[in-house]
C-alpha positions in Angstrom: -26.4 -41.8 7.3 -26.1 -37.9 7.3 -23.1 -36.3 8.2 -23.4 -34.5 11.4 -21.1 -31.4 9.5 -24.0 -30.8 6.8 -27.2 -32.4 8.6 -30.2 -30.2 7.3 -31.9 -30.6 10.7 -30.1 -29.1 12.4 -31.4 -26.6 14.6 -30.7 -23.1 13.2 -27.2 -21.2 15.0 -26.2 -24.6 16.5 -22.7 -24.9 16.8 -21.3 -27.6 13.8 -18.4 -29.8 13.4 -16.0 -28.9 11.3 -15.6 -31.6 8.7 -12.0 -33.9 8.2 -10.1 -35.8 6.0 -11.9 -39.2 7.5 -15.3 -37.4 6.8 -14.2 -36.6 3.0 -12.9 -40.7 2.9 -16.1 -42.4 4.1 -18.4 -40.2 1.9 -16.5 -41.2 -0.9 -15.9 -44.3 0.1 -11.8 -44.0 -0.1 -9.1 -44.3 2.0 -7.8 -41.0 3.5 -4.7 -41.6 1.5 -6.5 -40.7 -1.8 -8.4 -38.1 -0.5 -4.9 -36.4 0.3 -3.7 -37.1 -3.2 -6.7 -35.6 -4.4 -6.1 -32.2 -2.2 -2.3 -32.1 -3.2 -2.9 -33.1 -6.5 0.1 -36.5 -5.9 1.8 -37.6 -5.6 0.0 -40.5 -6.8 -2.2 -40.5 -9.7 -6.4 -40.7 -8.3 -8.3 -42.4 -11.3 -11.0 -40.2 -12.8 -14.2 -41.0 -11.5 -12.8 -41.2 -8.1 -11.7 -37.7 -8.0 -15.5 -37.0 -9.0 -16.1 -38.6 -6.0 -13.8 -37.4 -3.4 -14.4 -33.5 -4.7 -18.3 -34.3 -4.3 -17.6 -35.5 -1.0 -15.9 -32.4 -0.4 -18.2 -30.1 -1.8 -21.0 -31.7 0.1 -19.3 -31.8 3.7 -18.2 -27.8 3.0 -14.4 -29.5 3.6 -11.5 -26.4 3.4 -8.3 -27.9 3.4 -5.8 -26.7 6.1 -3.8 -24.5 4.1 -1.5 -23.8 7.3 -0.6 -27.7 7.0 -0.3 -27.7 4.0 1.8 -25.0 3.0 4.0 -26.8 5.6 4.0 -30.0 3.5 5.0 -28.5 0.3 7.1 -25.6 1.6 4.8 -23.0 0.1 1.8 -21.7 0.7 0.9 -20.0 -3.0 0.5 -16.5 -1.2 2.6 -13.3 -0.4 2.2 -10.8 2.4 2.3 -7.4 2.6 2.9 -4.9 5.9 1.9 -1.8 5.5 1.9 0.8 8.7 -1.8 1.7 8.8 -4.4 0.4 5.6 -6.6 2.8 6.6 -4.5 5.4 4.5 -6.1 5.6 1.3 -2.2 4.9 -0.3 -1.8 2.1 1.4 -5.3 0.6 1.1 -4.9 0.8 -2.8 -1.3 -0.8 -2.6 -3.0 -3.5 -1.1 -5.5 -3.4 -3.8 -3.9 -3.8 -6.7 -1.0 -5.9 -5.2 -4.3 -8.9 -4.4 -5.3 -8.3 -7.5 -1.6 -8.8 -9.6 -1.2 -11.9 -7.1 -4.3 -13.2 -8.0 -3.7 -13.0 -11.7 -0.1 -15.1 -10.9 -2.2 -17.4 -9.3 -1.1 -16.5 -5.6 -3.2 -15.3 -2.4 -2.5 -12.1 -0.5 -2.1 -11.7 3.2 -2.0 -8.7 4.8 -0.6 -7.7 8.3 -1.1 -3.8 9.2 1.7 -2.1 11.9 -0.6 0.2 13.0 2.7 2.1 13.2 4.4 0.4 15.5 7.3 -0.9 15.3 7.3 -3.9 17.2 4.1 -5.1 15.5 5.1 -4.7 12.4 8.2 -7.2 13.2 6.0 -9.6 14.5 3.5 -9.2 11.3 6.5 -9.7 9.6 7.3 -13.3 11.4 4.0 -14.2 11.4 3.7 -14.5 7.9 6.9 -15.9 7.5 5.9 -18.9 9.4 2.9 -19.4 7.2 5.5 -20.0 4.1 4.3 -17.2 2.5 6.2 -17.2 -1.3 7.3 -13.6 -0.5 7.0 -10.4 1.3 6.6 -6.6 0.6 6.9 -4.3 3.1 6.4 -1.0 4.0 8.8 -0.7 6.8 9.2 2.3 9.8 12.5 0.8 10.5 15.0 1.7 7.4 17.3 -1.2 8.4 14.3 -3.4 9.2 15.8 -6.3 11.8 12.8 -8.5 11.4 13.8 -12.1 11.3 12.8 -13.3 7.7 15.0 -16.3 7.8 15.0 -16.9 3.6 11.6 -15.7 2.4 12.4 -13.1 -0.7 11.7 -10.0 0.8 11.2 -6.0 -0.8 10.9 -3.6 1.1 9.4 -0.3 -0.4 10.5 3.2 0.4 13.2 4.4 2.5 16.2 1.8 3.0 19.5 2.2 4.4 20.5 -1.7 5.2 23.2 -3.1 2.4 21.8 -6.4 0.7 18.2 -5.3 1.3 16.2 -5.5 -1.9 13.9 -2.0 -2.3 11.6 -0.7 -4.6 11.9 3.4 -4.0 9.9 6.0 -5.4 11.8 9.5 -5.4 10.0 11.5 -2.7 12.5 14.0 -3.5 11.9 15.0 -6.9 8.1 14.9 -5.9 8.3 17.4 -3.8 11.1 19.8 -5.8 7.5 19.6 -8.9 5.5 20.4 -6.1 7.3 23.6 -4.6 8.4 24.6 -8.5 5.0 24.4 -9.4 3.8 26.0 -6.5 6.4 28.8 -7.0 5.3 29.4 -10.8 1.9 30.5 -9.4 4.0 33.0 -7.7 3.4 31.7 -4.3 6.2 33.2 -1.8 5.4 31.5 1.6 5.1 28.2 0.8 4.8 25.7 3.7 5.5 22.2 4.5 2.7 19.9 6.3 4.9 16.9 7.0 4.6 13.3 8.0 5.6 12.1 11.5 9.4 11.9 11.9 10.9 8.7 10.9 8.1 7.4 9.0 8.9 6.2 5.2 9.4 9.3 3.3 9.3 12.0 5.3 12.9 12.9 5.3 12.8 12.8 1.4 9.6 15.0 1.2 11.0 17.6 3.8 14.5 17.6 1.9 13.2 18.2 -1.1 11.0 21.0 -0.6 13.4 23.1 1.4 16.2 22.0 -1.5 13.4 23.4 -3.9 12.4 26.5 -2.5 15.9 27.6 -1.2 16.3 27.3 -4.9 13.6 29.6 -6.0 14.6 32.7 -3.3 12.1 31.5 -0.6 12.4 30.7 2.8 12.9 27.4 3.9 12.9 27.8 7.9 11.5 25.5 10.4 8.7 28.0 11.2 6.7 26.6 7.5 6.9 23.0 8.5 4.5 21.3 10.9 5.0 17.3 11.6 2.3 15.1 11.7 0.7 11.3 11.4 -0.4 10.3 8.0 -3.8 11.1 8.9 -6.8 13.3 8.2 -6.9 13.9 11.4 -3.5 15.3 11.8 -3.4 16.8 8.8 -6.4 18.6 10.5 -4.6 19.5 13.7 -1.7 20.5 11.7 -3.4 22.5 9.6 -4.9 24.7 12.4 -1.3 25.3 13.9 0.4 26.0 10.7 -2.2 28.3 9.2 -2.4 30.5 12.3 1.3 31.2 12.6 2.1 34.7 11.2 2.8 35.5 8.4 0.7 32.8 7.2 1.9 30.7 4.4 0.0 31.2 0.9 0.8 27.8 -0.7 1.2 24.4 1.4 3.2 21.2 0.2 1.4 18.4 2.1 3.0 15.1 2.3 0.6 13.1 2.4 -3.4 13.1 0.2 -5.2 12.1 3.7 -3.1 14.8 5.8 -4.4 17.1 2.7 -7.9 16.6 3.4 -7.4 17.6 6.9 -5.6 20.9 5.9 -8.4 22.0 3.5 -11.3 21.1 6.5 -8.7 23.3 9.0 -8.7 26.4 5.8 -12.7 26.1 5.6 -12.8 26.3 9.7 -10.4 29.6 9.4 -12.1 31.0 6.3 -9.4 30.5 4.2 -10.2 30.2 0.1 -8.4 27.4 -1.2 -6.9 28.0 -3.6 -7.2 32.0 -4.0 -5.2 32.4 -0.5 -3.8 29.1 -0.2 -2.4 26.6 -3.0 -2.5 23.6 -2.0 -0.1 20.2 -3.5 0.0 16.8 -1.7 1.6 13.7 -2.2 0.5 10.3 -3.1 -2.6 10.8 -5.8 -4.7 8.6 -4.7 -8.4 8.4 -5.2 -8.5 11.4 -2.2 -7.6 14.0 -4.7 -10.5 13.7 -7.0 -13.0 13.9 -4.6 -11.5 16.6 -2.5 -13.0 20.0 -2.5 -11.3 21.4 -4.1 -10.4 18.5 -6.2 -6.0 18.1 -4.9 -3.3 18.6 -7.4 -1.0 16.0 -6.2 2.8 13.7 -7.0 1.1 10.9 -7.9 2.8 7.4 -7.0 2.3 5.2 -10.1 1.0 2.1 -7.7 0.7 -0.7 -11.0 4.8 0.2 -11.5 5.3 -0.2 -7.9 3.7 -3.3 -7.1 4.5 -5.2 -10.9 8.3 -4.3 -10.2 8.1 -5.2 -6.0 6.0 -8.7 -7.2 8.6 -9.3 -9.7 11.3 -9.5 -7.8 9.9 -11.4 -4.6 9.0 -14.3 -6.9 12.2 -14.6 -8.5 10.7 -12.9 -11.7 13.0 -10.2 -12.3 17.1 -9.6 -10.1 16.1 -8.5 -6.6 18.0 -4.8 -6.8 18.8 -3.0 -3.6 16.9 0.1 -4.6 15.1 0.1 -7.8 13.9 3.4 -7.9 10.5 4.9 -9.6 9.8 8.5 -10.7 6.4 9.8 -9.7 4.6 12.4 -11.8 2.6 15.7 -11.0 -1.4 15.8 -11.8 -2.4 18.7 -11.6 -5.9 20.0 -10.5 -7.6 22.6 -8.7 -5.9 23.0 -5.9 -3.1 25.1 -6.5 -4.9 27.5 -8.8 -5.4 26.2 -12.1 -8.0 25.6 -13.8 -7.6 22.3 -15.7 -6.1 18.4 -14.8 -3.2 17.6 -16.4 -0.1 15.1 -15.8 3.3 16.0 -15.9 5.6 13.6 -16.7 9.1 13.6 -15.5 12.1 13.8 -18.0 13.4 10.2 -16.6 10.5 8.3 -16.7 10.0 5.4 -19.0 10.0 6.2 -22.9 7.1 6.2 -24.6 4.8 7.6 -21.6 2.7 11.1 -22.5 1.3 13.4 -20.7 -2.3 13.2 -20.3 -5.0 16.1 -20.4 -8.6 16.1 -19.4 -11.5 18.4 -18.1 -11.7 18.1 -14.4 -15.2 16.0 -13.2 
């Protein structure tokens, strides 16, 4: 008799029934007991040939486990989640990139929930994957003293943190923007403006701070009239880019925040006729893929993503002590943008001995 989940006469788009555990048993001529001890692996042993069996049976009835119930049975699930406030960013889309695939190579899934900036929704992403037993979580949190309710899932959160206890994996926005504004400044630039991300959002107090600590240091204003907030967005780097590059007098170098917001302020200097970078120098933050196929290609702080995610995966699994705020130095690649002429990577006096800087013809 044909089973009705994998019967090949079945009229083409008909609706069909998802197959069960019973299905699996009397395909294979078992008890749904073994067929359970087969999927768990226990915990009783399942002789050879009926393994064969059962996983035939399985393969031939399209069976998927329900991981749900299952991860509820053994109290893990053999995944981790990650919130991130938007994954259409380009940093956050290749966060999630690499952290699948470091997960995958530990032998562990990836879940994703996306905040869409909102606050509320990110706490109930949060919860949501805390019910499914994920193994840990890594967030990128709009609340510095996130409140979610994570009951006793290992948790990191990345960027800004202010709660004690929290575990936190920091890169220093700071310092990223003081070689942004001191680079900017060595190419003589005198009005050099701030394109900022929206207030409250993970690293924007840092980024702001440190390029008005930077430029106050180098005998240049500072004043609110060079900084524009806006959403870590090409579009409202685009918007933001238009207001700040009409005010007068206009600023001849930029410090964006963001690579995405950066791509909207070069579209805005195109619109106004401006020559990037003979009357405008332009850094951003990030270095994502963004910056090398920008026009002009975006010197930018790069945030080294493999350290990030290694040292947040580390810690959520148990791997490495779960510090309150591990921090990471980010590095300065510099490219067209601001004026010269080749790429090259600065790397900061505290990061990791043994790291050199790298230099290569811009593609």
């Amino acid at each position: 008799m044909r089973d009705a989940a994998v019967d090949p006469a079945e009229p083409s788009g008909a609706a069909r029934r998802v197959a069960t555990r019973s299905d699996v048993a009397r395909r294979a001529g078992v008890s749904t007991a073994v067929v359970s001890y087969v999927v768990n692996n226990g915990p009783r042993p399942v002789a050879a040939a009926t393994r064969e069996r059962v996983l035939a049976a399985m393969r031939d009835l399209d069976y998927r486990p329900n991981a749900v119930a299952r991860a509820l049975r053994m109290q893990r699930a053999h995944a981790v989640g990650l919130v991130v406030p938007d994954i259409s960013n380009t940093y956050f889309g290749t966060l999630a990139r690499v952290l699948s695939d470091r997960a995958f190579s530990a032998g562990y899934a990836m879940l994703l929930g996306d905040s869409h900036s909102d606050l509320e929704r990110e706490r109930a992403q949060i919860e949501s994957l805390v019910t499914h037993r994920v193994d840990g979580l890594i967030v990128v949190s709009l609340e510095p003293g996130s409140t979610a309710d994570v009951g006793t899932t290992p948790v990191v959160y990345l960027d800004q943190r202010t709660s004690k206890g929290q575990a936190s994996v920091v890169v220093d926005n700071a310092d990223g923007a003081r070689q942004a504004v001191h680079h900017l400044a060595e190419h003589a630039r005198r009005r050099i403006g701030h394109l900022a991300g929206p207030e409250g959002a993970p690293g924007t107090a840092a980024r702001r701070s440190g390029w008005q600590e930077a430029a106050l240091a180098a005998g240049l204003p500072a004043d609110d009239d060079l900084v524009v907030h806006a959403p870590f967005s090409r579009d409202g780097g685009l918007v933001a880019g238009r207001e700040l590059l009409q005010r007068s007098p206009r600023p001849d170098a930029v410090f964006v925040a963001s690579d995405v917001q950066a791509t909207g302020l070069l579209l805005a200097a195109r619109e106004l006729g401006i020559a990037v970078p003979d009357e405008l120098a332009v850094i951003s933050f990030d270095g994502t893929e963004e910056t090398v196929f920008s026009d002009p290609p975006l010197t930018s702080v790069r945030q080294p993503v493999d350290r990030i995610v290694e040292t947040a995966l580390a810690m959520v699994l148990g791997e490495s002590p779960p510090d309150e705020a591990r921090s990471i130095p980010v590095q300065l690649v510099v490219r067209r943008s601001c004026g010269c002429d080749q790429t090259t990577q600065r790397i900061p006096d505290d990061a990791t001995a043994g790291q050199a800087a790298s230099s290569a013809a811009d593609g």
